[in-house]
C-alpha positions, 0 to 999 in steps of 0.5 A: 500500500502507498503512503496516499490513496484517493477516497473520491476525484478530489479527496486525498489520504495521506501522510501529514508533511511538516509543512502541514503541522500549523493548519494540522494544529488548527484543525485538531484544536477545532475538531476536539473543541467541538466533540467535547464542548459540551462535555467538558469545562471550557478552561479544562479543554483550551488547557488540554488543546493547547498542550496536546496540539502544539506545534513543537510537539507535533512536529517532534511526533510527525518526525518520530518513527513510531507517530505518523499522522494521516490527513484527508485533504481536498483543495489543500483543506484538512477534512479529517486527520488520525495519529497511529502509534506503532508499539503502544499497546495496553497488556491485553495484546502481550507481545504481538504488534498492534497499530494504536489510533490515539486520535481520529476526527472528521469535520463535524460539518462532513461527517457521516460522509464516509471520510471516517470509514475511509480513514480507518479502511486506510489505517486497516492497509497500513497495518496490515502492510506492517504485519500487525495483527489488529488497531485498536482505539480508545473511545469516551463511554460517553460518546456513543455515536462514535462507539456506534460508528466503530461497532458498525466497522467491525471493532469489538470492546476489550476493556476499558482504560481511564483517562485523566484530563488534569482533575477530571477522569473519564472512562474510555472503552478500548475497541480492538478490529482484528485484521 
């Protein structure tokens, strides 16, 4: 499989460049603001935001060889984006490798277009060009539209993980797809 695959005449999957990092930033900062406004503190989300999408360490993550981010561009606009982790696995996979999605969003305004599925079909041929044996996600309990859309795609729940967001826990249900 290559690093760029077409999803539709004009929309593009591909890797995440460095010149890409500023509106990579924007538009992760934007599409987590908007999934979990209502879920979550205003102040406790602008502090998270700014931490885990800023600039110097996304760019420390696109040039590690265990983070690669996957874009979905059309006219050079970011609709949807994931980060993979190779070798980040929970203790339910032993030594076997698994490809982990620490983060997939689609622009709320095209969403239930396909992008999402495209993004994980993409993800899905990625691993299994790696010779992993699943990918696996975590989801917020609370997000049940998402933990629908997984089930639909074949991800069945193998536990659960906490997810410390400064004072606030959450509980997160880890999903795994075999491939």
């Amino acid at each position: 499989m290559s690093n760029s695959t077409t999803t539709s005449e004009s929309i593009q999957i591909r890797s995440a460049t460095l010149d890409e990092v500023d509106q990579l930033c924007d538009f992760a900062k934007k599409t987590f603001r908007i999934a979990y406004q209502d879920s979550i503190e205003a102040e406790l989300l602008e502090n998270f935001t700014n931490t885990h999408f800023d600039t110097a360490k996304v760019i420390s993550e696109i040039q590690s060889d265990d983070i690669t981010f996957f874009l979905s561009i059309e006219n050079d606009e970011i609709l949807a984006y994931s980060k993979v982790i190779r070798r980040n696995k929970p203790d339910y996979f032993g030594n076997e490798n698994h490809l982990f999605i620490e983060k997939i969003y689609v622009s709320p305004d095209i969403q239930k277009s396909g992008l999402g599925k495209a993004q994980i079909t993409f993800i899905s041929g990625f691993a299994k060009d790696e010779n992993l044996k699943s990918i696996w996600l975590k989801v917020w309990e609370g997000n049940l539209k998402a933990q629908a859309f997984y089930k639909k795609l074949g991800f069945s729940k193998i536990g659960d993980a906490p997810f410390q967001m400064e004072h606030r826990r959450f509980n997160d249900h880890v999903l795994e797809l075999k491939l």
